[in-house]
N, C-alpha and C positions, 0 to 999 in steps of 0.2 A: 447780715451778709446773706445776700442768697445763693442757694445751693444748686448745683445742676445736680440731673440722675445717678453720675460719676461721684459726685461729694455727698451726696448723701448715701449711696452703697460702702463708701468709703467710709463715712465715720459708724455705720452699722458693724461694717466688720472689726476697725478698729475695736469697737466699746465690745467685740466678741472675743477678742485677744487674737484677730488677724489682721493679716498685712493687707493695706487698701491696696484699691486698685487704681490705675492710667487709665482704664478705658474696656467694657464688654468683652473685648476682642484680643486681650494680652496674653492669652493661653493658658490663665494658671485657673485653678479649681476655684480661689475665690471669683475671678470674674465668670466661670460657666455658670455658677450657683447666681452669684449675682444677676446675671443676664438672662435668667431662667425663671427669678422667680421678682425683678423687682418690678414689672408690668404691673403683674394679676395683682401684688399686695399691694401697691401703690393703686389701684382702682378697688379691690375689696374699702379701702381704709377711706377713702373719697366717699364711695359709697355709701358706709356706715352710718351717716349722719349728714345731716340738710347742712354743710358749711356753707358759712357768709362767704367765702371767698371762691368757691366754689359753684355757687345758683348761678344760675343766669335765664334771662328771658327772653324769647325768641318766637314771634310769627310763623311755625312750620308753614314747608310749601304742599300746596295740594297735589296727591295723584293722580292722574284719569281715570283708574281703572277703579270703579267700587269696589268694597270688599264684599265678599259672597253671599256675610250672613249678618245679621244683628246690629249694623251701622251703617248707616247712610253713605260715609265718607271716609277716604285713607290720607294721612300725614305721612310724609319722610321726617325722620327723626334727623335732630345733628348728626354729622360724623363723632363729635365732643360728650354723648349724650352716655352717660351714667346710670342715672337715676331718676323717674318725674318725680314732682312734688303736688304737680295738679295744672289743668288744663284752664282756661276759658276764652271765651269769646269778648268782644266790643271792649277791649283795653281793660280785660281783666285776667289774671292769671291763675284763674282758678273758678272753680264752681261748674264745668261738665263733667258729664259722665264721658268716659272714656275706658278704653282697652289697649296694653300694650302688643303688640303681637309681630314679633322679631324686630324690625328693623325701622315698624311703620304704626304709628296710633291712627286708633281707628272710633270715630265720634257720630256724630248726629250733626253736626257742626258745619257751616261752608267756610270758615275760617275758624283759627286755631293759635293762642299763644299759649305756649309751654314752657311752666316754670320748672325747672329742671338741676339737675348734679349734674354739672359737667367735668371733663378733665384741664386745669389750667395748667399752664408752664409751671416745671416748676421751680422758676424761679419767683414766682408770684405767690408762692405756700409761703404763709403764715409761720413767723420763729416755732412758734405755739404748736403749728402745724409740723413743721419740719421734725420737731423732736418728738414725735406719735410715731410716725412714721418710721426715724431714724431707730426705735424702742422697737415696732413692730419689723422689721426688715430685720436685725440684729437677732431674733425671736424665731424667722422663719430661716435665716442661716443656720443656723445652729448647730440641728442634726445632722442637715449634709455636709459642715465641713469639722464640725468635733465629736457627733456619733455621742453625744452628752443627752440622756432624754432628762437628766436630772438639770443640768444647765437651763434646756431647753425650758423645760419648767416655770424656772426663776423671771427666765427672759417673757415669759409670756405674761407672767403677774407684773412683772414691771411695765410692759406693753399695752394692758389694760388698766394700767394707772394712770400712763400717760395721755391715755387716749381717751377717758373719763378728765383728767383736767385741760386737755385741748378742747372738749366739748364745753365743757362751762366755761373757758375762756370765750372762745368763741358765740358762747349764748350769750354772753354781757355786751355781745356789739350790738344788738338789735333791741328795738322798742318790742315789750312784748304788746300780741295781737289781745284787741277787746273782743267783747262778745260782739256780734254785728249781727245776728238773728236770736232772738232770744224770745222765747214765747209767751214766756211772762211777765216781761217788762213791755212787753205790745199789749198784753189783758191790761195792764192799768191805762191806757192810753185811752 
């Protein structure tokens, strides 16, 4: 079943021993906390880790203006954009040097695809996914709404369990990467 922003602060609070919320804006302490803090942790937790459900790869557009110092050329980054994973040119996603720098990467490059951490709906998170998060949100409620640092605690080792077996769940979706330069398998050649 997937979850919007509203169900998954909901059953964070619930697994916290509080009353879910209808919606951000219902006036009670759990939706201000909720609406204050499930942005940033729902993007730190994306963040965290290269998720399969989460990459994506995209041609940034070029901007007129060069940048001042040290690279030839400036990218606009997604609006979606998290995390890079690695830049390249000629239908590869990766293998330039690059630099982030606020809003805009900046290369040697006159074109640019950028494998990247993006933000997906979320109703597109992963069960796997959902319950990191719903572990981690229930973690950062905590103290603002039970003043428990001993709770708070508990809730954070349990948060970092779940989000260590959302990682290795999600590692088993992918073929792992072979070596593709390798120096000494080119000397026997």
């Amino acid at each position: 079943m997937a979850l919007t922003a509203i169900g998954l602060c909901g059953r964070a609070l619930i697994k916290l021993g509080a009353t879910a919320i209808a919606s951000f804006a219902d006036g009670s302490a759990e939706a201000e906390v909720a609406a204050a803090l499930y942005g940033p942790t729902r993007d730190a937790l994306l963040s965290a880790n290269a998720w399969s459900f989460a990459t994506v790869q995209t041609t940034l557009p070029r901007l007129v203006e060069a940048p001042a110092a040290d690279f030839a050329s400036a990218f606009q980054l997604p609006a979606d954009f998290l995390r890079a994973l690695g830049a390249g040119a000629g239908g590869r996603g990766r293998g330039l040097s690059y630099r982030i720098v606020g809003r805009t990467l900046l290369c040697d490059a006159t074109a640019v695809t950028l494998s990247y951490v993006g933000r997906p709906a979320e109703e597109d998170f992963p069960a796997f996914f959902d319950q990191a998060l719903i572990a981690r949100l229930a973690a950062e409620f905590c103290i603002p709404l039970t003043e428990s640092s001993t709770r708070a605690d508990l809730l954070v080792q349990l948060a970092e369990g779940e989000f260590r077996r959302a990682r290795q769940i999600d590692a088993q979706q992918d073929s792992q990467p072979g070596f593709e330069d390798f120096t000494l398998i080119d000397a026997r050649a």
